[in-house]
C-alpha positions as CSV (number, residue, x, y, z in Angstrom):
1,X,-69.5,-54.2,-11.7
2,X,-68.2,-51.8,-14.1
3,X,-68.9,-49.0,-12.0
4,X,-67.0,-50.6,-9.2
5,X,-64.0,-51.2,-11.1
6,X,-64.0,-48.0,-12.1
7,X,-64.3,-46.4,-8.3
8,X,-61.5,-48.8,-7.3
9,X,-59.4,-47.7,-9.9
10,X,-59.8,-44.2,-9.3
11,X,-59.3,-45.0,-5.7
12,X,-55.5,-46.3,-6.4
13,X,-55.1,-43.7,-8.6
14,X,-54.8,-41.1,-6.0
15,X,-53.0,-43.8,-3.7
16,X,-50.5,-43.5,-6.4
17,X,-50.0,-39.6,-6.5
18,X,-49.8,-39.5,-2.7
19,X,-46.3,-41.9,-2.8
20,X,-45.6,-39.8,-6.1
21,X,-46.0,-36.6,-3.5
22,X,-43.3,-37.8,-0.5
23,X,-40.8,-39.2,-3.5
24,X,-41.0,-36.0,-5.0
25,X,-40.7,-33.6,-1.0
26,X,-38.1,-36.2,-0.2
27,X,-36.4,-34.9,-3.6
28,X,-36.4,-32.0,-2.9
29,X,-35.4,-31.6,0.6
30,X,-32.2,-34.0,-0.4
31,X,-31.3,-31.5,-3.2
32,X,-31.8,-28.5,-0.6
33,X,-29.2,-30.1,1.6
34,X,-27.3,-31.1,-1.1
35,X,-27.0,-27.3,-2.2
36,X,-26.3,-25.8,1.3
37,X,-23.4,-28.5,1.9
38,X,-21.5,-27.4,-1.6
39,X,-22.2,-24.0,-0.4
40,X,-20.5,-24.3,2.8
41,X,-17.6,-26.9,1.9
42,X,-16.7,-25.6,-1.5
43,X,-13.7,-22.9,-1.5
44,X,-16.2,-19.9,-1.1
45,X,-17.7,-21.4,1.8
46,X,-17.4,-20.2,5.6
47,X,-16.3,-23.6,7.1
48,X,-13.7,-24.7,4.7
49,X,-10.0,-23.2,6.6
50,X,-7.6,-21.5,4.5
51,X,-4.8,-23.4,3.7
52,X,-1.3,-21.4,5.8
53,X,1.6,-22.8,3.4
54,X,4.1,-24.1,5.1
55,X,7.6,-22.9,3.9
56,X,11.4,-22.4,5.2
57,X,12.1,-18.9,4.8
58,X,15.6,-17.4,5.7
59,X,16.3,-13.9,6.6
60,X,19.1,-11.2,7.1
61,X,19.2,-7.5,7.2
62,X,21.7,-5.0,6.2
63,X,21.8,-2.1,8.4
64,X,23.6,0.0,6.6
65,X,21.5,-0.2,3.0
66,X,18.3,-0.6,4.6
67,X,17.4,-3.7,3.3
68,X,15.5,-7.0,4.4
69,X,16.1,-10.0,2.4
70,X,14.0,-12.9,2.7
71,X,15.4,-16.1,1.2
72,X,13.1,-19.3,0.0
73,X,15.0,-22.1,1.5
74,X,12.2,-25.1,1.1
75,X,8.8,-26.5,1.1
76,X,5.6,-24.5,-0.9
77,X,5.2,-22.1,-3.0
78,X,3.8,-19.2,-1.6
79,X,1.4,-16.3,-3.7
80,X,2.8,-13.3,-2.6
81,X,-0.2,-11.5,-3.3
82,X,-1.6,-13.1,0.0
83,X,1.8,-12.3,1.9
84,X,1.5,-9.0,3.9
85,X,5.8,-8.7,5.6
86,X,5.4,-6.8,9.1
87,X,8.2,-5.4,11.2
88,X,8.4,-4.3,14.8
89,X,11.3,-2.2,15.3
90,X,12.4,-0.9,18.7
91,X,15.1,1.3,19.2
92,X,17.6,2.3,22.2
93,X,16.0,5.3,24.1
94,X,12.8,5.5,22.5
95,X,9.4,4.1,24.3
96,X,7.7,3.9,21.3
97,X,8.2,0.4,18.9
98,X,7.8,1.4,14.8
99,X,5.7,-0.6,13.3
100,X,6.1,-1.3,9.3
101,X,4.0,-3.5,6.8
102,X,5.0,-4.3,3.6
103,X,2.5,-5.9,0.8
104,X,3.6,-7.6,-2.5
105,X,3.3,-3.6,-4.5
106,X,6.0,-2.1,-1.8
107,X,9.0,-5.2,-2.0
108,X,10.9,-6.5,-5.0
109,X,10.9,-10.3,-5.8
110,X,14.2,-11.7,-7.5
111,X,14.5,-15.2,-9.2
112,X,18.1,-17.5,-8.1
113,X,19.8,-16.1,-10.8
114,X,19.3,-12.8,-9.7
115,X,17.2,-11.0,-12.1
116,X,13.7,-9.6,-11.5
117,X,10.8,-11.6,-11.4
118,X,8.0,-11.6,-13.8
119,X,5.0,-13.1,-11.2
120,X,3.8,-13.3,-7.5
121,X,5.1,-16.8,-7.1
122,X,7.6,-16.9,-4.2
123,X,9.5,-20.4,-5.3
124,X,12.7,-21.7,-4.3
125,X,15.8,-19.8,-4.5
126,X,13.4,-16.7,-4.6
127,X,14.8,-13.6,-2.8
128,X,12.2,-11.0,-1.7
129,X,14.0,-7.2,-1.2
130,X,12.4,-4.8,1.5
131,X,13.9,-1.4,1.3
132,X,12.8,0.2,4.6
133,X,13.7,3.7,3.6
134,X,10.9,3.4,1.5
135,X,7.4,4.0,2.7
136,X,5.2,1.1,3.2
137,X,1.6,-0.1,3.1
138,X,1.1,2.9,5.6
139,X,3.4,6.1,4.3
140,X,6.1,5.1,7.2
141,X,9.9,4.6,7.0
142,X,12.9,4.1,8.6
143,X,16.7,4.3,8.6
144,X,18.2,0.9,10.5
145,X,20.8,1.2,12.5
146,X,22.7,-1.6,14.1
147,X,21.7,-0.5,17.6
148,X,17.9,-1.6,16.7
149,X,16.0,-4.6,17.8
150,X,14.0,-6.1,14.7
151,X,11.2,-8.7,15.1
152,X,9.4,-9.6,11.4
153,X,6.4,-11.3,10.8
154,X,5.8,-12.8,7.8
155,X,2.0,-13.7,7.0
156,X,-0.4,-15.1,5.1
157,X,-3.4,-12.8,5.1
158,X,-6.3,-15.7,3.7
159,X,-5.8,-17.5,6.2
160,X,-4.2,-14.9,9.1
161,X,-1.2,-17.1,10.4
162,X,2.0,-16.3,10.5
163,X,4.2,-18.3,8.2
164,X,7.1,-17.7,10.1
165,X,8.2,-15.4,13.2
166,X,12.0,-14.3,13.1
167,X,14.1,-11.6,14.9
168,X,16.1,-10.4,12.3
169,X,18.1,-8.0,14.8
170,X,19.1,-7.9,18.1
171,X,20.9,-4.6,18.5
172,X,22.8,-3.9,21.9
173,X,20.8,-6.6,23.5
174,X,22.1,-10.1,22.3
175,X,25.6,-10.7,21.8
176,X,25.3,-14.4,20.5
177,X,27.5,-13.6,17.5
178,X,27.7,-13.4,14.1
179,X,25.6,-16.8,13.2
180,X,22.9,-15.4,15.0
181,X,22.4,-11.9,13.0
182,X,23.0,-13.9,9.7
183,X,20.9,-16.3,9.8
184,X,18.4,-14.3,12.0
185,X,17.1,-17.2,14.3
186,X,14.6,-16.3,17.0
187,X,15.0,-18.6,20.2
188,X,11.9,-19.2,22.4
189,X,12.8,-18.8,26.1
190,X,10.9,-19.2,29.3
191,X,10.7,-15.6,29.9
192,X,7.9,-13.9,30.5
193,X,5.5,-16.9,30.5
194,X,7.3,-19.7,31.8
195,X,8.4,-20.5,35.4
196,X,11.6,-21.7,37.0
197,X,12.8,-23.7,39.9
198,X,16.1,-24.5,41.9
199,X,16.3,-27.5,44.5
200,X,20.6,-26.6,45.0
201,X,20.1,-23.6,47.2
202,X,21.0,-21.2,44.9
203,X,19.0,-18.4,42.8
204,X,16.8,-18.9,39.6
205,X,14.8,-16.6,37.0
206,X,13.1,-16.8,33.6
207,X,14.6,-13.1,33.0
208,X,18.2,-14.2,33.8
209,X,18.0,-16.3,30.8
210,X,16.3,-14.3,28.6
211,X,19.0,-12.2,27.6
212,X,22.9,-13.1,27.1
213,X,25.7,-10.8,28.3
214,X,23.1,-8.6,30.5
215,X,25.0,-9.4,33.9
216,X,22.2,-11.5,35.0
217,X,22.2,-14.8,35.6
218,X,21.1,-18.0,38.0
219,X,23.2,-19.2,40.7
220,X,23.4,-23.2,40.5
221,X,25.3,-24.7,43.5
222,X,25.8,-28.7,42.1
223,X,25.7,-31.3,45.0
224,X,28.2,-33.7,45.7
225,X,28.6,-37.4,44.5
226,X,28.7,-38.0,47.8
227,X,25.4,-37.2,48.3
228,X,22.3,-39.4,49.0
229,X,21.0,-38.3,45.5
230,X,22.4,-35.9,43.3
231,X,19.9,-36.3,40.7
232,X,17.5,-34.1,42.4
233,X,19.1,-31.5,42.5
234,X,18.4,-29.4,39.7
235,X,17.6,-26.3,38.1
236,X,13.9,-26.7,36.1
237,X,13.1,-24.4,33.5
238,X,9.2,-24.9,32.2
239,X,9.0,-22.9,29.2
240,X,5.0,-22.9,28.5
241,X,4.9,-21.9,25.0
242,X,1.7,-21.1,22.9
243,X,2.8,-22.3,19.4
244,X,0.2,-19.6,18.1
245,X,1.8,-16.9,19.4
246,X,5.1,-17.6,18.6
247,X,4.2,-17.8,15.2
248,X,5.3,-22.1,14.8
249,X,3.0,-24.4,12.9
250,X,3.3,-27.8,12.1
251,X,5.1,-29.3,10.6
252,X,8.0,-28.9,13.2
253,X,11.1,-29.4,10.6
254,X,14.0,-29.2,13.2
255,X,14.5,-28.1,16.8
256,X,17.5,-26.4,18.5
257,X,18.6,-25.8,22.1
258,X,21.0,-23.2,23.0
259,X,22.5,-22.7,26.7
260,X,24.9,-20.4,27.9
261,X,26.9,-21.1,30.6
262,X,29.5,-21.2,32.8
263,X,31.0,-23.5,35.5
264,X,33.3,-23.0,38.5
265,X,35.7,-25.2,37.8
266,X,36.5,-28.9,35.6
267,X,36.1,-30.9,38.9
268,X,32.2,-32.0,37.6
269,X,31.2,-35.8,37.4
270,X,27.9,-35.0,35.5
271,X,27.5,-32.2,33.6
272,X,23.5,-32.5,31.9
273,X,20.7,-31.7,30.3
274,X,17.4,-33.3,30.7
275,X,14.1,-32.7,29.0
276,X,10.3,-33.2,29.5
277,X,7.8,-33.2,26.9
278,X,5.0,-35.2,28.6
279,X,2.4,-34.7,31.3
280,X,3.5,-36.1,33.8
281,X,6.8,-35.2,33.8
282,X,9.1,-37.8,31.8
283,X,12.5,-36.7,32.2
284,X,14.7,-37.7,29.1
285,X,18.4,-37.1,29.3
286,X,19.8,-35.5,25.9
287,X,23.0,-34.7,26.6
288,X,25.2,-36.3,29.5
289,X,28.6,-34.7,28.6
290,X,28.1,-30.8,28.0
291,X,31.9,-29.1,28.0
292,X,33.1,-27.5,31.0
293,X,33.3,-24.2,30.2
294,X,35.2,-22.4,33.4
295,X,35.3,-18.7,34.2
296,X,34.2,-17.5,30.6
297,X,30.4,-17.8,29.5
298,X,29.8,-20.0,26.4
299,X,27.3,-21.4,23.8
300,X,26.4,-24.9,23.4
301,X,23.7,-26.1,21.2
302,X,21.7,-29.1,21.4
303,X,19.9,-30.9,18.8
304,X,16.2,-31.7,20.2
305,X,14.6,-33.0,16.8
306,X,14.8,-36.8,17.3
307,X,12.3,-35.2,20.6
308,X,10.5,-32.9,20.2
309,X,8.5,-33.7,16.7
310,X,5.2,-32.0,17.7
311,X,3.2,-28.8,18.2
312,X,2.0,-30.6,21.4
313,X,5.3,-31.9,22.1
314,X,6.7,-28.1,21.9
315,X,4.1,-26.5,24.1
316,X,5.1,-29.0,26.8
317,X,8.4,-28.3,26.3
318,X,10.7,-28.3,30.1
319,X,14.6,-28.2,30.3
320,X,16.5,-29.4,33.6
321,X,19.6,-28.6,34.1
322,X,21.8,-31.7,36.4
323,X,25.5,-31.0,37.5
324,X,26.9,-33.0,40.2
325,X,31.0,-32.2,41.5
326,X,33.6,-34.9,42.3
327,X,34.2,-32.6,45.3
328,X,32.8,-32.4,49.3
329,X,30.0,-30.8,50.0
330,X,31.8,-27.9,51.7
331,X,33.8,-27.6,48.3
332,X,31.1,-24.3,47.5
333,X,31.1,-24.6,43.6
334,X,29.3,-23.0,41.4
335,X,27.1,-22.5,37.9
336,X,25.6,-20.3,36.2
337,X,23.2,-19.9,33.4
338,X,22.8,-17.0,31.2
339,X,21.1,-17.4,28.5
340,X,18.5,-20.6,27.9
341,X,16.4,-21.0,24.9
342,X,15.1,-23.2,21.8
343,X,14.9,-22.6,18.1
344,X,12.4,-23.8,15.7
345,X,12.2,-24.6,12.2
C-alpha cells in the first residue's frame, strides 16, 4: 500500500510540473508580446505618427532688405530645430525656379519685445528673420526683387508635413493689392486641376480665373427672369483640391472666398453665389446680394467658415456662380469673372 501511495504520488507530481510548464510558455509568450507592442507604440517605434503642430503663422517679405519675416499668430509651440523654411522663387524671364532652404542655424528668432531669443521655441509673438542674401542650408542666395513670384513652405521635418503653404509674393502676376502682399495669403483656385462648366452660352476656363488683371476671363451671359428657369443657368467651378498638396491640415480655422468680377450693367435681379460641399451635389446659397460692380473689375470676399469646417468638406469644395437680369432675353448682357479662388487658415 505504501508502495502505491508512493507511485501515485509521484504520478501527480509530474501532473503538476506539466500545468507548471504551459503557465510558465504562456508567461512568456505574453511578456514577448508585451515587449514588441511597447517597442512599436512607444515614441521610438515605427507605427506611432509624428505629431505636425498645428500653428497660425503670418508672413511678409521685404523686397528691398531681403528679408522674410514669419510671425507666430496662434495655436502650438513649434521646436524650431524640427522646422526646415523652403522657398521657391521664380523670376520674370528666367525658366529656371530658385530653390532655397533655410534650417534653425541659417534664420534669427526674435521674442515680442523684439530682442533675440535665447532657445528654439517658436511661441507666440515670436518673429523668425530669413535674410536671403545669405546662403542657406545649400550655399545659395538671392537678391529679391519686387518683380518675383515667392511660394514658402514652412515644414516640420519629424513628421514631413507642411505646417503651412503661403505665397509671400506675387510679382507682375497678381494685382490684388496691397492686403494681399502684406499679409501674404495664398488662394486655392481651380486651375490646373479642377474643371469648369457654363449652361448660359458663353465661355468658361479654370486658367481665366487663376490669375487677376491677365486679360482673361469667362464670358457669362445671365438669362432672363422671364425665363422658364433661371436658376440653371450657371457658371460651375469644381475646384478638386488635395488638402496634401496644398499644404492644409486640420484643423481648418477659417475659410475665405475671393471673386473678381465684373457685370454689364445694374439691371440684375439675382446676383449669387452658391456652393457645394457634398457628394451629390447640395447646392447651398451663401451670398444672394453680391454688389454690382459695372465696367470696372472688382474684389468681393466671402466668408465660407460657418461651411466649410472640414478637410473633407474642402476637397469637395464647388462654387456656382447664378446671375439672372430684369431685362428680355434679347437684352445681350454680360459677366465676367477674372479671378476665383479660396483662402485657408
Amino acid at each position: 500500500m505504501e508502495g502505491k501511495k508512493y507511485r501515485a504520488f509521484c504520478h501527480d507530481c509530474r501532473g503538476v510540473s506539466e500545468v507548471y510548464g504551459q503557465i510558465l510558455m504562456m508567461g512568456i509568450v505574453v511578456l514577448a508580446f508585451s515587449t514588441i507592442a511597447i517597442t512599436v507604440f512607444s515614441d521610438g517605434g515605427v507605427v506611432k505618427p509624428e505629431h505636425t503642430p498645428h500653428t497660425d503663422l503670418q508672413e511678409t517679405v521685404n523686397a528691398t532688405a531681403d528679408i522674410v519675416e514669419v510671425v507666430h499668430s496662434g495655436g502650438e509651440d513649434i521646436d524650431l530645430s524640427n522646422i526646415k523654411i523652403i522657398l521657391i522663387v521664380e523670376s520674370p524671364g528666367k525658366s529656371e525656379l530658385k530653390h532655397l532652404e533655410f534650417s534653425r542655424s541659417k534664420f534669427e528668432i526674435r521674442n515680442p519685445d523684439g530682442t533675440d531669443s535665447d532657445d528654439d521655441l517658436f511661441m507666440l509673438g515670436d518673429c523668425i528673420f530669413i535674410d536671403t542674401s545669405k546662403a542657406d542650408d545649400r550655399g545659395g542666395k538671392y537678391n529679391i526683387t519686387s518683380s518675383d513670384t515667392i511660394d514658402m513652405f514652412f515644414v516640420d521635418m519629424p513628421s514631413e508635413q507642411v505646417i503651412q503653404r503661403v505665397a509671400l509674393q506675387h510679382g507682375n502676376k497678381d494685382i490684388s493689392g496691397v492686403t494681399d502682399l502684406v499679409t501674404g495669403r495664398y488662394w486655392i483656385t481651380p486651375y490646373p486641376n479642377g474643371t469648369a462648366t457654363d449652361t448660359s452660352g458663353g465661355w468658361i476656363s479654370t486658367e481665366a480665373t487663376n490669375e487677376i488683371g491677365d486679360g482673361i476671363f469667362t464670358v457669362y451671359y445671365p438669362p432672363s427672369k422671364n425665363d422658364d428657369d433661371p436658376n440653371s443657368t450657371a457658371q460651375v467651378f469644381d475646384f478638386n483640391i488635395n488638402s496634401t498638396k496644398e499644404g492644409v491640415s486640420a484643423p481648418i480655422h477659417k475659410v475665405t472666398l475671393k471673386i473678381v468680377y465684373s457685370v454689364h450693367d445694374g439691371s440684375y435681379k439675382d446676383l449669387a453665389l452658391d456652393i457645394s460641399i457634398g457628394e451629390p451635389e447640395n447646392w447651398i446659397r451663401v451670398d444672394e446680394d453680391m454688389p454690382q460692380y459695372k465696367q470696372d473689375f472688382d474684389a468681393h470676399e466671402i466668408d465660407l467658415t460657418p461651411y466649410v469646417k472640414t478637410i473633407d468638406d474642402l476637397e469637395k469644395f464647388k462654387a456656382r456662380f447664378v446671375i439672372i437680369t430684369n431685362a428680355s432675353k434679347n437684352a445681350d448682357k454680360k459677366s465676367w469673372i477674372d479671378f476665383l479662388g479660396i483662402h485657408v487658415d
